[in-house]
TORNULUM-315683 format. One record per residue: residue in one letter; x, y, z of N, C-alpha, C in turn. Coordinates in steps of 0.001 Angstrom, whole numbers, padded with zeros to 6 digits, always signed. Example, Ala and Ser with C-alpha at 12.3 -4.5 7.8 and 13.67 -1.06 7.14 Angstrom:
2
A+013190-005690+007800+012300-004500+007800+013200-003300+007800;S+012850-002250+007080+013670-001060+007140+012900+000030+007870;
***
This chain:
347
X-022054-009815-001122-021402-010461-002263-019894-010439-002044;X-018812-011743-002403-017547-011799-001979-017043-011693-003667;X-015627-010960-003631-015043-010638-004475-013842-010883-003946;X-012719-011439-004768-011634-011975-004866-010587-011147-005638;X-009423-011342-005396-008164-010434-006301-008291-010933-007676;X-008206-010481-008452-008876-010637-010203-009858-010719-010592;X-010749-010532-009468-012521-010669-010008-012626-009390-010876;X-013320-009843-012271-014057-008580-012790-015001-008217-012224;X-015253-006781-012320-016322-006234-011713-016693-004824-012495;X-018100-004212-012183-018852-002931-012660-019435-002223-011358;X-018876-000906-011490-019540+000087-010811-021063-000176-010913;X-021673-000019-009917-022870-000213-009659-023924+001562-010607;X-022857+002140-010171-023476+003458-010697-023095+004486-011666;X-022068+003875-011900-021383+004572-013219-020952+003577-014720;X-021695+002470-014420-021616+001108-015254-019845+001132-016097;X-018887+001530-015033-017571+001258-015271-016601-000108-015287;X-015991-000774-016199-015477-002107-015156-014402-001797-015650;X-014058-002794-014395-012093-003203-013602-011639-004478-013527;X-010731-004766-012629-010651-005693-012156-010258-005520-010771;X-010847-006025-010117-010145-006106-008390-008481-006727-008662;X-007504-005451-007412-006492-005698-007126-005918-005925-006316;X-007122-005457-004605-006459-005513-003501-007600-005550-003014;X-007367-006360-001718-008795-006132-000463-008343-005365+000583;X-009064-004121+000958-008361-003109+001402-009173-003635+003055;X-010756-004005+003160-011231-004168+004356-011924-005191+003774;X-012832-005802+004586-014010-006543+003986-014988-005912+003350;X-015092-004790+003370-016232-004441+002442-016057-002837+001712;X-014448-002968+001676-013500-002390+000378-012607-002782-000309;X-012621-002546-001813-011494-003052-002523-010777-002174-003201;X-009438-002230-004059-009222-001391-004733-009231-001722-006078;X-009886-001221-006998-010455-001641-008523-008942-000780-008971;X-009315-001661-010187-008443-000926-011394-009258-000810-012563;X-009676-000108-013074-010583+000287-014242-010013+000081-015271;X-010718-000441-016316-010398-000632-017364-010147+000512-018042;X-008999+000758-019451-008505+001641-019920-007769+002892-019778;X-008178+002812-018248-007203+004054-017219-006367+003211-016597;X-005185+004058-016042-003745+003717-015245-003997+004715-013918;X-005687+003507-013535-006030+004261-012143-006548+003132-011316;X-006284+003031-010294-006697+002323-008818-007445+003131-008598;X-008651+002877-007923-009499+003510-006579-009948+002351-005938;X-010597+003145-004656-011065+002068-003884-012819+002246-003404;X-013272+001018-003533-014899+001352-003946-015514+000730-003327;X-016461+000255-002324-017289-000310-001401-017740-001738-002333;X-017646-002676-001326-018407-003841-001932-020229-003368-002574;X-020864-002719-002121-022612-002500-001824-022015-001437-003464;X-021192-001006-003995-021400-000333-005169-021003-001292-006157;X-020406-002486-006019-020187-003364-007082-020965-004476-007270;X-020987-005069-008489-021416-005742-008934-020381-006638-010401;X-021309-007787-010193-020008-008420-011202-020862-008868-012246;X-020223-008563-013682-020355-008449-015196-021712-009093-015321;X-021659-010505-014961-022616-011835-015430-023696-011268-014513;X-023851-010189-013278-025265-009833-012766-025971-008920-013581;X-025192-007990-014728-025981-007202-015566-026973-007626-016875;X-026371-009524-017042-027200-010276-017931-028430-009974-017823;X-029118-010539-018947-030664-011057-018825-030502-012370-018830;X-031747-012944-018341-032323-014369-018495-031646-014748-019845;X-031706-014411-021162-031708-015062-022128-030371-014916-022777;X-029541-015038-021464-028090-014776-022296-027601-016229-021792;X-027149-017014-022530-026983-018761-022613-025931-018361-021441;X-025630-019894-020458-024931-019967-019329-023297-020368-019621;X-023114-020607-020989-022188-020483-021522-020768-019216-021504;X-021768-018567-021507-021056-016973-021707-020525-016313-020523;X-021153-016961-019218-021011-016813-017841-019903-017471-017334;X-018664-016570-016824-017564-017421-016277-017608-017256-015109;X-016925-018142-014104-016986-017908-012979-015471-017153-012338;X-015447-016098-011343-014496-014937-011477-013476-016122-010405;X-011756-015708-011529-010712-016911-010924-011171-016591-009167;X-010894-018178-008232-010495-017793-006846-009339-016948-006097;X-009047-016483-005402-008399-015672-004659-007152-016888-004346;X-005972-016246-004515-004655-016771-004436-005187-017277-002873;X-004009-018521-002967-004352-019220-001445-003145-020001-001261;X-002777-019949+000156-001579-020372+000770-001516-022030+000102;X-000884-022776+000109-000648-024353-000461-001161-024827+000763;X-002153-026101+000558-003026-026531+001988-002249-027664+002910;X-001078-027412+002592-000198-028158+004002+000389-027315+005144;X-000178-026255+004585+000610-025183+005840-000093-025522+007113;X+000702-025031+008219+000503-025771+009290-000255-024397+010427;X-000885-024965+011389-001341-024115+012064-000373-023116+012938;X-001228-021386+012976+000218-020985+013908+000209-021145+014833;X-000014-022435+015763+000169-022566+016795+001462-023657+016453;X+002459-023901+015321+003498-024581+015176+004584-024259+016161;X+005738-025331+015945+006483-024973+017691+007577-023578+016797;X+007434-022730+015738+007788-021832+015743+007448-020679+016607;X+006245-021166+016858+005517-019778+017104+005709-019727+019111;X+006675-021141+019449+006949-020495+020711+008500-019982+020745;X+009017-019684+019969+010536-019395+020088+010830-017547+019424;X+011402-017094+019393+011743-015841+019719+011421-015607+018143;X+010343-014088+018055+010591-014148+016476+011418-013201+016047;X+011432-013413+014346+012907-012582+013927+012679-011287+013133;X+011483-010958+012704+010867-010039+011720+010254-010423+010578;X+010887-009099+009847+010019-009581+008412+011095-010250+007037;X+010361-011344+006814+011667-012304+005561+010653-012289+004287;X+011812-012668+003328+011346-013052+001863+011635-014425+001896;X+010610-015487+001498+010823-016564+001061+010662-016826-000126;X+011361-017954-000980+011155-018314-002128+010959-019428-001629;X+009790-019975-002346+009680-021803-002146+009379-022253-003322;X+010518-023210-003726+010164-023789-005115+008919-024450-005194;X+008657-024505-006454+007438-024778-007227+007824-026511-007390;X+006884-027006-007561+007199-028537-007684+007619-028907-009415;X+007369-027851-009914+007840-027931-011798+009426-027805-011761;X+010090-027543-010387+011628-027141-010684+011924-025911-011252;X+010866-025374-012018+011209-024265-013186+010848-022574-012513;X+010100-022483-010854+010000-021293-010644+009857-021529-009046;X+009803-020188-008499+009501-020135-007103+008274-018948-006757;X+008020-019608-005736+006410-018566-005398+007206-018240-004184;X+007042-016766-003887+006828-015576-003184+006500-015472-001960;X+006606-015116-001004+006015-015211+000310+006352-014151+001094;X+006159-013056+001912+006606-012455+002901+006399-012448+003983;X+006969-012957+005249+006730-013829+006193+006657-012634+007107;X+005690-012498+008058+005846-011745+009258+005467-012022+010137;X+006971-013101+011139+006490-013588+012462+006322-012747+014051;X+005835-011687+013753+005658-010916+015032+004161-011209+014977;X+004318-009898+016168+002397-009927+016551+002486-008390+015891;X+002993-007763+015307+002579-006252+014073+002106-006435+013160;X+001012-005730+012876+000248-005550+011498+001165-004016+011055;X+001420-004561+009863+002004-003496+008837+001477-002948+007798;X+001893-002263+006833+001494-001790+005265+002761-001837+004909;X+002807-002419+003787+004467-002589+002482+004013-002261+001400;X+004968-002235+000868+005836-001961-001142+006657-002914-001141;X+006043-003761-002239+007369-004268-002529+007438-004174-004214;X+008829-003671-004564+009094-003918-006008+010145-005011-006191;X+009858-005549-007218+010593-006686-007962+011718-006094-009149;X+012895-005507-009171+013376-005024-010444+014794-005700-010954;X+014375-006008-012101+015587-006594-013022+015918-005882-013929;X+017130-006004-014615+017976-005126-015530+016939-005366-016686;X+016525-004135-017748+016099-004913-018667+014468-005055-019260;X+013751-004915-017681+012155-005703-017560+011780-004393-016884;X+010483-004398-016666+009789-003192-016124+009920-003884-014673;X+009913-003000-013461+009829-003483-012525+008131-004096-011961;X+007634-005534-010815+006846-005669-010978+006288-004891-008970;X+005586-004882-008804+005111-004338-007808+003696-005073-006830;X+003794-004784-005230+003156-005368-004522+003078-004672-003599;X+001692-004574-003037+001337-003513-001628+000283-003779-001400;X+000165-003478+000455-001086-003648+001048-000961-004116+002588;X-001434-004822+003138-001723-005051+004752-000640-006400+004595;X+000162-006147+005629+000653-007355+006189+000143-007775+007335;X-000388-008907+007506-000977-009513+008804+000092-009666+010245;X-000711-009916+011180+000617-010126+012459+001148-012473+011828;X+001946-012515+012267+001856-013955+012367+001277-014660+010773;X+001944-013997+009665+001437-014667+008420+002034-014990+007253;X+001701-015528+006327+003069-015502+005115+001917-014945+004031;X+002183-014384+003607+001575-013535+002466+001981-013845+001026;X+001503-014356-000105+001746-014538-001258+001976-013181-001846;X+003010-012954-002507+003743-011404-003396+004488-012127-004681;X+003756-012865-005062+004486-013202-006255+005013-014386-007248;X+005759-014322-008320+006942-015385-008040+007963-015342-009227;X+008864-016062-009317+010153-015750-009802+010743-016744-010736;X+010783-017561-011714+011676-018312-012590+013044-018459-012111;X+013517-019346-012450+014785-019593-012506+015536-018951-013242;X+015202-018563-014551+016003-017892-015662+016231-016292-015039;X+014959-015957-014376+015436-014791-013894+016362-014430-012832;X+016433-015428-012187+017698-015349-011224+019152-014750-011654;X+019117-015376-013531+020592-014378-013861+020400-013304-014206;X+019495-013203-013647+019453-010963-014252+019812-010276-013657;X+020012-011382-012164+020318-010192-010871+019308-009410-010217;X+018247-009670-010230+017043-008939-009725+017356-008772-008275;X+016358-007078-008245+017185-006146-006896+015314-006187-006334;X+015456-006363-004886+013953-006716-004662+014130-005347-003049;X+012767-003935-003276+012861-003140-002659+011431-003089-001304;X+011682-003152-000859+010780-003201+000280+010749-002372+001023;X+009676-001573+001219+009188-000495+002168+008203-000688+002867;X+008049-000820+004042+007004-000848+005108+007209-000372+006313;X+005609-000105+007390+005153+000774+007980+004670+000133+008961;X+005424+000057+010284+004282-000928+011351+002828-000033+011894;X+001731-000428+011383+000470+000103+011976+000281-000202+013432;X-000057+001307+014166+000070+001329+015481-001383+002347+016150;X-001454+002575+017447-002700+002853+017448-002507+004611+017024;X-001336+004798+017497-000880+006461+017161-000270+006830+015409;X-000945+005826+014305-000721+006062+013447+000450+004904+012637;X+000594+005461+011763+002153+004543+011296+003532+004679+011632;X+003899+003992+011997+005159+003813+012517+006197+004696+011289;X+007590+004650+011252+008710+005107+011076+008963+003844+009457;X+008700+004831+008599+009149+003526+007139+010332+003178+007453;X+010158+002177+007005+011678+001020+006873+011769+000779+005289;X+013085+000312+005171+013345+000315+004048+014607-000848+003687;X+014293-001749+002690+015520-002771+002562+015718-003115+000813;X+016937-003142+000615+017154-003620-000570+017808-004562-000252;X+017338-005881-001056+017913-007696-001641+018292-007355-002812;X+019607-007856-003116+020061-008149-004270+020707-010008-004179;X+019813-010265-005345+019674-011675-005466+020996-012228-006376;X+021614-012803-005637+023487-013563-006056+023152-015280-005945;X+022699-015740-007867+022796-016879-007498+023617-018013-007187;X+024566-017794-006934+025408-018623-006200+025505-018993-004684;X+025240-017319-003821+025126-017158-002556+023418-017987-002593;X+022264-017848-003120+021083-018118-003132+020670-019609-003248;X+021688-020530-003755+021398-021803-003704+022234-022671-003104;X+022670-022037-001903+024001-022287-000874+023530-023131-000221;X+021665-023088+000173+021130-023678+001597+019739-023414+001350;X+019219-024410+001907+017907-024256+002057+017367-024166+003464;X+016425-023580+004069+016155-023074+005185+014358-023374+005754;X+014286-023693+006781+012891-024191+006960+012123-022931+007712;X+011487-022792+007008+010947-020953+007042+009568-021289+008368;X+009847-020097+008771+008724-020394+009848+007170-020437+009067;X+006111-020548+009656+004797-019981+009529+004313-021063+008332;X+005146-021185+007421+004983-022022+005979+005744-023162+006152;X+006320-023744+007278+007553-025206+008150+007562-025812+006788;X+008376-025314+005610+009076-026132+004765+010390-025572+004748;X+010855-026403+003689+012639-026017+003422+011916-025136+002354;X+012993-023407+002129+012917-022456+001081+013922-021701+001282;X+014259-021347+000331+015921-020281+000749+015037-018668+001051;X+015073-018812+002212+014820-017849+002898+015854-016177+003615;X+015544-015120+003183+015866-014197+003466+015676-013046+004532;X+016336-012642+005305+015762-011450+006189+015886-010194+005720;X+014662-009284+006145+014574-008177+005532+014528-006917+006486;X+013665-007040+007283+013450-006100+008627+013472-006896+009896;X+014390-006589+011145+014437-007315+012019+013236-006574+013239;X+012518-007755+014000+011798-007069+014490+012149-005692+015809;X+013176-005928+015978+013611-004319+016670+013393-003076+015947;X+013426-003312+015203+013320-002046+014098+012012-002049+014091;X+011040-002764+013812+009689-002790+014026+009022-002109+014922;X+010350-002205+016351+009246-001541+017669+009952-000367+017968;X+010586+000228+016771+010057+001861+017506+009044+002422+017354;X+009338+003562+018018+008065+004388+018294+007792+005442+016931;X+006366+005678+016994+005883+006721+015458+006787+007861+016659;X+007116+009107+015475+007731+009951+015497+006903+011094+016387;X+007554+011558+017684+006618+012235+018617+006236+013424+017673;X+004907+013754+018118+004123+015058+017746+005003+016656+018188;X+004828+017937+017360+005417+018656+017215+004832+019058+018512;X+005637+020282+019407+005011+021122+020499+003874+021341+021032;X+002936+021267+021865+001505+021240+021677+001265+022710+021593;X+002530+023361+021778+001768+025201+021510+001792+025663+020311;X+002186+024834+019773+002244+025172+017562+001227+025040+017202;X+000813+025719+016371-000386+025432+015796-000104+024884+014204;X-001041+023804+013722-000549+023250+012319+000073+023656+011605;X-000367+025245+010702-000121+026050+010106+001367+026505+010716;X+001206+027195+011614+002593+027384+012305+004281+026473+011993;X+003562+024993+012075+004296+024159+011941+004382+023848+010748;X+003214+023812+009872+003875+023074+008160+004767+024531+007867;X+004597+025743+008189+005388+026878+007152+006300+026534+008153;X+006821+026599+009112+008008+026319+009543+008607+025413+009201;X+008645+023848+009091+009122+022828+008073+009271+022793+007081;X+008606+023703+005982+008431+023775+004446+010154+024548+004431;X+010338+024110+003338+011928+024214+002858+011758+025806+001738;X+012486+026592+001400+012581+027256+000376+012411+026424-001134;X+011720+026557-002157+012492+025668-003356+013547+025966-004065;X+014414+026825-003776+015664+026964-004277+016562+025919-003259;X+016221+025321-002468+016663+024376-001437+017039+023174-001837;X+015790+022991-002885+015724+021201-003164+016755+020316-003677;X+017494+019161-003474+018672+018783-004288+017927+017073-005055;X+016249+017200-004632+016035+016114-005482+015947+016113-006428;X+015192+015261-007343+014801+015417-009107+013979+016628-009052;X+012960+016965-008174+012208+017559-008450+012503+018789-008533;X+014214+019064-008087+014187+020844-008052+014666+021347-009724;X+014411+020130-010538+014690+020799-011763+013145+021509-011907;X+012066+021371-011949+010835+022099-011288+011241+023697-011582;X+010927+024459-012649+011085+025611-012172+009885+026508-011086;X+009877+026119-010085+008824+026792-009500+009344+028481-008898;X+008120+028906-008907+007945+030512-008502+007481+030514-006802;X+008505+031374-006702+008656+031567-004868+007330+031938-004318;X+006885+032638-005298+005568+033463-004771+004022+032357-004718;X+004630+031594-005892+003369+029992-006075+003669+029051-004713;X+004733+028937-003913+005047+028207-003056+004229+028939-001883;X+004682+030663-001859+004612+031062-000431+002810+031124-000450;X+002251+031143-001200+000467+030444-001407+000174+029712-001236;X+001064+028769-001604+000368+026870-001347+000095+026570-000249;X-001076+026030+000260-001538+025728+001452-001405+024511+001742;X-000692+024506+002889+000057+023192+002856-001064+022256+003892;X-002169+022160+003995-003083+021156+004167-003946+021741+003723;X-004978+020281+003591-006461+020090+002790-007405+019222+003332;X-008824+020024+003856-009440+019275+004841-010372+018050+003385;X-010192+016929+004087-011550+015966+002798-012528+015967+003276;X-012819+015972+004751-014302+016163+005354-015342+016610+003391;X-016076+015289+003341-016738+015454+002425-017811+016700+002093;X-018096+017307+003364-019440+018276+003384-018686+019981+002959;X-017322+019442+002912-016824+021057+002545-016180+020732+001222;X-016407+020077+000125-015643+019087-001178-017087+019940-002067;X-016664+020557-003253-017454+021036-004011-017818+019537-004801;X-018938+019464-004404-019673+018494-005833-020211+016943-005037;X-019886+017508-003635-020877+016742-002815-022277+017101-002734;X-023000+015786-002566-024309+015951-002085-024570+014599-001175;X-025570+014675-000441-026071+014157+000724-026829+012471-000266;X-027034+012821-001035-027388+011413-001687-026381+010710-002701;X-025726+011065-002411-023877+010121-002359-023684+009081-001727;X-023588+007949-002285-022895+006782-001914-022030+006910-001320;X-021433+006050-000259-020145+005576+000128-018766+005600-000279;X-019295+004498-001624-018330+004990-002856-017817+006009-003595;X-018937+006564-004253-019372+007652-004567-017949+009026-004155;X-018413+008966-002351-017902+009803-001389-016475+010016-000999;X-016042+008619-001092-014522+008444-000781-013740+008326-002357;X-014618+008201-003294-014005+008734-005024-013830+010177-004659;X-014755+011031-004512-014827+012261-004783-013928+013203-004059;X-013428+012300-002710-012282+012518-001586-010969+012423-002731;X-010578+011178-002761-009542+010981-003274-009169+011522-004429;X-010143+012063-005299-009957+013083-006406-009680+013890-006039;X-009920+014948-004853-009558+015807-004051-007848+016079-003359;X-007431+014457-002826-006597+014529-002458-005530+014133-003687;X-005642+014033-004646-004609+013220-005681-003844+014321-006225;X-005192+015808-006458-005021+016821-007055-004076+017958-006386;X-004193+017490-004481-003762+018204-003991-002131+017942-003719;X-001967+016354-003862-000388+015940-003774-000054+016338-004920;X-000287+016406-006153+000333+016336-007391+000743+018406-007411;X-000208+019328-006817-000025+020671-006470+001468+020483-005643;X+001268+020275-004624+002120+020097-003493+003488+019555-003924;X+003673+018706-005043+004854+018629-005906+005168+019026-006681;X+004202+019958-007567+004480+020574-008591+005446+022195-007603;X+004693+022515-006784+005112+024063-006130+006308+023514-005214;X+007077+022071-004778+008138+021959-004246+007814+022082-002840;X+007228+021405-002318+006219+021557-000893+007335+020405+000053;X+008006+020338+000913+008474+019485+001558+007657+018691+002555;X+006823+019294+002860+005798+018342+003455+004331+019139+003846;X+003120+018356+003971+002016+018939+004007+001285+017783+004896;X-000242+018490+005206-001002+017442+006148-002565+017240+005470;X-002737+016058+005351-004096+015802+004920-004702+015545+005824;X-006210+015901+005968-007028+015912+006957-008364+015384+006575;X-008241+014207+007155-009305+012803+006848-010320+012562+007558;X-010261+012735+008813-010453+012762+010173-010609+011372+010596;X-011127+010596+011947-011442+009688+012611-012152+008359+011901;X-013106+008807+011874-014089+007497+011722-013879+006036+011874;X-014335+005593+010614-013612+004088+010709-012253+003809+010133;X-011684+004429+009354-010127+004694+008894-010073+004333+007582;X-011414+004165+007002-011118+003839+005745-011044+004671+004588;X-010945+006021+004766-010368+007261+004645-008806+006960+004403;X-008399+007009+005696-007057+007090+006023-006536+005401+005266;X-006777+005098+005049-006227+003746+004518-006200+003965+003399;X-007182+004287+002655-006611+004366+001150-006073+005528+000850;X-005655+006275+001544-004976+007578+001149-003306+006954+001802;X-003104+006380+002604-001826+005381+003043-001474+004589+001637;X-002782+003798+001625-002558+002944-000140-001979+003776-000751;X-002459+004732-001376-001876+005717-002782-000683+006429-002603;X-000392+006572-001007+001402+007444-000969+001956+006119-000570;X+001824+004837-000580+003214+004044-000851+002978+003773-002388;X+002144+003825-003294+002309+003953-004763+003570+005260-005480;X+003786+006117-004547+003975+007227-004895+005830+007515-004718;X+006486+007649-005959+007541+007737-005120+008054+009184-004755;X+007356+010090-005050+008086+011132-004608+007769+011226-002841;X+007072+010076-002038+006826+010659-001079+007640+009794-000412;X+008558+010305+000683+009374+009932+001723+008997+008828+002846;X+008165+009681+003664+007552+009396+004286+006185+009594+004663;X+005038+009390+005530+004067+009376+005834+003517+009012+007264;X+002873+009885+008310+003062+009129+009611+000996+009978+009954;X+000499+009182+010517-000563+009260+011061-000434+009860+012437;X+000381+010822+012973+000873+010955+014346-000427+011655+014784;X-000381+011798+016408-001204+012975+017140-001082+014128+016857;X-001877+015086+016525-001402+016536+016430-002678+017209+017660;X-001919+018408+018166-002778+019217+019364-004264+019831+018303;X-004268+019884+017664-005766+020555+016843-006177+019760+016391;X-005757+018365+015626-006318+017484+014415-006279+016220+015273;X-005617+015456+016324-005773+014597+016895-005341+013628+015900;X-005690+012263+016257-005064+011452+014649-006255+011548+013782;X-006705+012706+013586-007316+013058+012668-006773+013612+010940;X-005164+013521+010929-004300+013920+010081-003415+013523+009629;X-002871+012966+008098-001844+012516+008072-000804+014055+007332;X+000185+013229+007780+001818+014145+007801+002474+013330+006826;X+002621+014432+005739+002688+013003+004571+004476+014057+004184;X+005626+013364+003779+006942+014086+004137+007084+014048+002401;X+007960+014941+001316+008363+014569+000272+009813+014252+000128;X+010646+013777-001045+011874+013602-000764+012511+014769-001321;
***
């Protein structure tokens, strides 16, 4: 069964509904549940959508069909366009007006051959900020949004954080702030690659910055432990928000600064657990253990996901770019855990 970004949907086994927000793989998404200010991410084979819990005798009336999945405008051109033989430049923001005159749709262009993970926030003086995250493709323009004209005088500050995915984990976050000057902004119009129209187009990350390298692995004669208490900071140290925190030296020098999810050592597993089910009961695990890990002033810790197919490690990537107390995050090699671990940094 295919599910789309805004499809309603119900837990198959806990008769919960959401709405889909993100397609994390093909046959994961990340729900947002109704009445909670919670994302998870839940296997296609555990969902089901509203109108399958009918009976026969519920009129076809009542049955909507769930909106389609946002889609590029169908003049875009193939990437084999003569952009795609000339040197590329990284990652851009496009705005391309709307044919109403009255707004612009969104785009984040990434003409390399890197697959990434981003954040992007949208913030104006005034308005809540709006927010966007997930997989950037190699060679694609990605819909993130879109923007009015009226809002252009607010001055909206647009923040972008992303992560080039590599085979040794995630790359080195990048980080860019746009601040939108409409005067400078309607100077020129620009024929954006990937999407070959005119749009006042912006650069954000150049692809050099893209190709460094993830951050080499600590000594191979350290052992984990060795290494997180050696990195861990005192909390009388801290000069972020968080050292208003009154934490106790003695609650820190306890905190164990990793947490294996291997499901078979997770109290409240059992062997006739779903998929879903399994990687809920993970991430409850791990949510409890970042929110510890900031409460006791932890400068950095390692979650331990292990191998498999990575869809572990992906939605636990999802939830620390939601997160702002976390810095950074790198999937590196370690001599005991292999990229079996993420190294997740606080600020």
């Amino acid at each position: 069964m295919l599910f789309a970004k805004g499809s309603r949907v119900v837990l198959r086994h806990s008769a919960e509904q959401g709405v889909v927000t993100d397609i994390l793989d093909k046959d994961l998404l990340m729900v947002r549940l109704d009445g909670q200010d919670i994302e998870i991410p839940v296997f296609t084979e555990d969902l089901e959508r509203p109108q399958d819990q009918h009976t026969s005798s519920v009129k076809a009336r009542y049955i909507q069909t769930p909106p389609a999945p946002p889609a590029l405008q169908p003049d875009l051109p193939a990437a084999e366009s003569q952009y795609a033989i000339l040197k590329s430049v990284g990652i851009q923001l496009a705005f391309d007006p709307r044919q109403d005159g009255k707004a612009f749709s969104l785009f984040l262009l990434n003409d390399t051959d890197f697959e990434l993970v981003f954040h992007l926030s949208q913030e104006k003086t005034g308005r809540p900020a709006r927010t966007c995250h997930g997989k950037l493709p190699a060679v694609h323009a990605l819909p993130v949004g879109e923007m009015s004209i009226d809002e252009l005088n607010d001055l909206p500050v647009l923040l972008l954080r992303c992560a080039r995915i590599t085979t040794a984990g995630l790359g080195p976050e990048l980080n860019k702030e746009l601040k939108i000057k409409p005067k400078i902004f309607f100077s020129k119009l620009t024929t954006a690659p990937i999407l070959n129209r005119p749009v006042h187009l912006f650069r954000l990350i150049e692809r050099k910055e893209l190709q460094q390298a993830p951050t080499p692995p600590p000594p191979a004669t350290e052992d984990l432990k060795t290494y997180t208490l050696r990195k861990a900071r005192p909390a009388s140290r801290h000069t972020s928000p968080r050292a208003s925190y009154k934490h106790e030296v003695q609650e820190l020098a306890n905190f164990s600064h990793e947490i294996d999810l291997h499901a078979e050592n997770l109290q409240g597993y059992h062997s006739r657990m779903t998929n879903g089910e399994i990687i809920r009961l993970q991430l409850g695990y791990f949510e409890r253990f970042i929110e510890k890990a900031i409460q006791v002033g932890a400068e950095r810790v390692f979650v331990i996901h292990g191998v498999g197919k990575g869809k572990l490690r992906d939605a636990i990537a999802s939830r620390l770019l939601q997160m702002d107390e976390v810095k950074t995050f790198h999937n590196n090699f370690h001599p005991r855990y292999g990229f079996g671990a993420t190294e997740v940094v606080f600020r």
